[in-house]
N, C-alpha and C positions, 0 to 999 in steps of 0.2 A: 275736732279730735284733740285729743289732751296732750301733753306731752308723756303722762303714763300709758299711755299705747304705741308711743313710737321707741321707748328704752325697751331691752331686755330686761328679765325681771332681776337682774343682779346685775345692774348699772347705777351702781349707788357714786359711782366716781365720773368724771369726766374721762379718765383712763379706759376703765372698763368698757364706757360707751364707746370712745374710740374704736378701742380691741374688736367689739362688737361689727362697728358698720364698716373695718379694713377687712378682715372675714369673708363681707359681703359681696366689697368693692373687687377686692381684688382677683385673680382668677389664678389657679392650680398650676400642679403639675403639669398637666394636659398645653394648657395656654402657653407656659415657659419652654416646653418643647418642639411647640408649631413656630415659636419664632425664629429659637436656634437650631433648628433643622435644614432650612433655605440655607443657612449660612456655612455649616458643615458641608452642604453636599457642593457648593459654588466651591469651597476651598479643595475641594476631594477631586471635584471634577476639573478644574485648572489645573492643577497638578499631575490628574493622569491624561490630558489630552493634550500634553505639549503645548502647556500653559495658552491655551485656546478660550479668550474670553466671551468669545459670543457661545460657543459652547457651554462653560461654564453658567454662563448666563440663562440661559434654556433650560439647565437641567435644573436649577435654584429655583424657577420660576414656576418648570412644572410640576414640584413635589410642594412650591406653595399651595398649587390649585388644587392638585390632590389630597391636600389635606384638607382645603377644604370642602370639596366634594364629597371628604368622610363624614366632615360634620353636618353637610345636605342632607347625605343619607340616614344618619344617625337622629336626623330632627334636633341635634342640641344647636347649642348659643352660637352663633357666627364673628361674635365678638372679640377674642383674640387671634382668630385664624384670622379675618378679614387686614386686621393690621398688620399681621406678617406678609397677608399678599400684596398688599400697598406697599411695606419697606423694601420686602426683593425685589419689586417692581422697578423703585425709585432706584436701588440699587446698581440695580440692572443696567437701568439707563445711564445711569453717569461712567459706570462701566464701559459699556459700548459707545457711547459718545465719547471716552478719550483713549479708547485702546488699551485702557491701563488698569490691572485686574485692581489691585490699590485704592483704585477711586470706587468702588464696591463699597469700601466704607465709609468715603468721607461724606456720605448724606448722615451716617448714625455717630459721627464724630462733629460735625454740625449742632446735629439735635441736640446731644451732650451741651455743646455751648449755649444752643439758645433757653435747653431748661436750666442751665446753672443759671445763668442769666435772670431768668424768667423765676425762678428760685429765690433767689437773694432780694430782687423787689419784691416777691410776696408776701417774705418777711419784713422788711422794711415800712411796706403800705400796711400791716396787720390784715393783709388776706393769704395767711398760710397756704403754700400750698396744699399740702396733705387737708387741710380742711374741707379742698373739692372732693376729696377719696372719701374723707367721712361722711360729707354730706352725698356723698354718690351712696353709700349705702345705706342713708334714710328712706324708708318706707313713703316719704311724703317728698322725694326728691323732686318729684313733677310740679305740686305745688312749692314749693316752698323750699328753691335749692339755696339758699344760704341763710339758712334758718340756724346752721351751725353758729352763723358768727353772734346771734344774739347774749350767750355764756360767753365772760369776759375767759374764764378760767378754760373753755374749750379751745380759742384764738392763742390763748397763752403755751396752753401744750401742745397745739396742732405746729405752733412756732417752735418749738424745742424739736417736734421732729421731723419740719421742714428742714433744718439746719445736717440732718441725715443722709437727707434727698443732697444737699450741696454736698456734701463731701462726697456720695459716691460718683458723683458726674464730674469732680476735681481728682478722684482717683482714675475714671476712664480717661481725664484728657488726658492726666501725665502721662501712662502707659501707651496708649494708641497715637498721638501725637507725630511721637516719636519714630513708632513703628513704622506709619504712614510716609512720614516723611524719609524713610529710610527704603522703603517700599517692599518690608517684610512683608509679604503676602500670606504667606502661613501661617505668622505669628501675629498679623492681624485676627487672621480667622479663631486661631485658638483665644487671641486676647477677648476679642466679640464675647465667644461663649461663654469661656468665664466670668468676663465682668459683664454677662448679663444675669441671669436665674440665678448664679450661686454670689455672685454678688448680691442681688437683692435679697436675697438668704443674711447672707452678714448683715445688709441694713436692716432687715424688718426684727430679726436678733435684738439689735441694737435699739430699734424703736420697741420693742415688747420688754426689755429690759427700764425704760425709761418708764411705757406704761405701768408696769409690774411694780416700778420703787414706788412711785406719785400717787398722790393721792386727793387729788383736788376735786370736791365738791361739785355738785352741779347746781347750775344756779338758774332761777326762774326764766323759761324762752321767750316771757313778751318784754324783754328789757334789751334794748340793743345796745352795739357795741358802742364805743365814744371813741371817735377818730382821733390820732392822735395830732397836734399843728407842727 
């Protein structure tokens, strides 16, 4: 297969191609509401049952299943329901294992750490992160998942807007951190759902404005990257 079968026919940039296979990779409206859902009703449900967290925890847990039970029935993608049953899950537990509604979040205030983390070496090593997102919406992912890093100019932009991905996970920890350790329980929950969907709302803004200015070239796929020492 050629490389003009796996672009769009209006991928003349490395930009565009990105634009292209984020589209693809990423998932809707739909997706960003099955995960902030668990997390509104845990805060809703602690609060009216006399801050009762095994309760709390049961009701997060079974409007995770039920949601996805919708997407059973519906026959679509189980792909980001499946993740939100996992997080309320994980949630859950660390919840009831210290009595303390608060530790609810500190599995998704972790994660934060270990992808800023996990972020900043990606950059560093020239394996962007975001370049698993584009190459997740290559047509030829199965064969040939990092086929992205072959264009030096794709490694270069997918770098610019990994540096996106770090700032939004350095805006969650300031905010929730804090809140945690203070053991605002509500304004945890409120802070979760904002700085989930409408945050990534800001960053992907941010990343489509960067692809939208740039204009970098795509460069032949059987040329690979050159490590940097």
């Amino acid at each position: 297969m050629t490389a003009e079968h796996t672009r769009p026919p209006s991928a003349e940039t490395v930009e565009a191609l990105i634009r292209h296979r984020l589209s693809t990779a990423l998932g809707g409206w739909r997706g960003s509401l099955e995960t902030a859902l668990p997390t509104v009703v845990f805060v809703l449900a602690w609060s009216l049952s006399d801050h009762d967290v095994r309760s709390a925890a049961v009701w997060a847990i079974g409007v995770a299943l039920l949601l996805a039970l919708v997407r059973v029935v519906q026959r679509s993608s189980l792909q980001h329901v499946l993740g939100a049953v996992f997080a309320t899950a994980v949630a859950a537990f660390f919840a009831l294992r210290s009595g303390q509604a608060q530790d609810a979040f500190l599995p998704g205030i972790l994660t934060s750490a270990g992808f800023l983390l996990a972020s900043l070496l990606s950059i560093l090593t020239r394996w962007p992160a975001v370049g698993f997102l584009v190459g997740a919406g290559d047509p030829r992912a199965a064969e040939d998942p990092f086929g992205w890093r072959r264009d030096r100019g794709m490694v270069r932009v997918c770098s610019r807007l990994t540096w996106v991905l770090v700032a939004i996970y350095v805006v969650r920890l300031v905010l929730m951190v804090p809140l945690y350790l203070a053991e605002q329980v509500t304004l945890l929950g409120v802070a979760k759902v904002v700085l989930g969907w409408p945050l990534w709302v800001a960053g992907l803004a941010v990343m489509g404005w960067l692809l939208v200015s740039g204009h970098t070239p795509l460069e032949p796929e059987d040329e690979p990257v050159l490590e940097v020492d």
